[in-house]
C-alpha positions as CSV (number, residue, x, y, z in Angstrom):
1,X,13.0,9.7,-10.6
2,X,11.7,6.5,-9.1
3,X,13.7,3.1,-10.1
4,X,11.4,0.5,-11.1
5,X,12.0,-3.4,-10.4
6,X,10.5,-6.7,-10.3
7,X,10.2,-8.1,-7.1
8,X,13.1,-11.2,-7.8
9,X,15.3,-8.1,-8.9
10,X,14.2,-6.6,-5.3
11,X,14.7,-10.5,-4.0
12,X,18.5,-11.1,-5.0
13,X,19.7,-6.9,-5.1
14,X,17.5,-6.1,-1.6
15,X,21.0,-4.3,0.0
16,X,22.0,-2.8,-3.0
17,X,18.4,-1.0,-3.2
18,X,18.8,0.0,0.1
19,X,21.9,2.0,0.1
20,X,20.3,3.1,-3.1
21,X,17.2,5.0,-1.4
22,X,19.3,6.4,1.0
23,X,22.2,7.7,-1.1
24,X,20.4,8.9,-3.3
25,X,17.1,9.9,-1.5
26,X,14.8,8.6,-4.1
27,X,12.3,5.7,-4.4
28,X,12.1,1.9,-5.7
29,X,9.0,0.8,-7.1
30,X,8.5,-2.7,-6.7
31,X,6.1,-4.4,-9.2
32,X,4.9,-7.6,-9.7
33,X,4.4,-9.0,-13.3
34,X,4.2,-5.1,-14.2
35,X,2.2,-4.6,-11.7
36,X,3.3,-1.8,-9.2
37,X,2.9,-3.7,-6.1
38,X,5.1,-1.9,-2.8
39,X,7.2,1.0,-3.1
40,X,11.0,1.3,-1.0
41,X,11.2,4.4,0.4
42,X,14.0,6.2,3.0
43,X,13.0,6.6,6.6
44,X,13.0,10.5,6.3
45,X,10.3,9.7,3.6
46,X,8.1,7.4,5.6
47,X,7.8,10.1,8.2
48,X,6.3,12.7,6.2
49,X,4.0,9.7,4.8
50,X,2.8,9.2,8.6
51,X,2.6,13.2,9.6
52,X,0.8,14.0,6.7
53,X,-1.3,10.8,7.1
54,X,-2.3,11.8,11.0
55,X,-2.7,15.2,9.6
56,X,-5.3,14.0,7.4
57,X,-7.3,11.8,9.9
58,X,-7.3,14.7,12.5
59,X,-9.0,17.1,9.6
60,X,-11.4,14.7,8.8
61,X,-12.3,14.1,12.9
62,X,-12.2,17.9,13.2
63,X,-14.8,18.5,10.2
64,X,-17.0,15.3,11.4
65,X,-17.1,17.0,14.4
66,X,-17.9,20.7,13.0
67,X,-21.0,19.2,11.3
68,X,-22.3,18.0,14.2
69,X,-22.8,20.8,15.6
């Protein structure tokens, strides 16, 4: 389950949420006056963000392209 701070806890602990993600795999949700505002995530996890983001874009160039036809 994702840990939730405010962004002076993510200010002064910043290390400590790192080695936090990557022990323990999950996320940080960094908010600002309650206010989700970024998210700290682990490397492994940012690459699936950009695959399945790529993904995406080449399905929606691919159908553009299918209706054009």
């Amino acid at each position: 389950m994702p840990r939730n701070v405010s962004v002076s806890e993510a200010k002064n602990q910043f290390s400590a949420l790192l080695n936090w993600v990557v022990e323990q795999g999950d996320e940080v949700i960094i908010a600002s006056r309650g206010k989700p505002k970024a998210a700290l995530v682990s490397y492994a996890a940012y690459q699936r963000f950009v695959a399945l983001r790529e993904q995406a874009a080449i399905e929606q160039y691919s159908d553009k392209q299918s209706s054009k036809r």
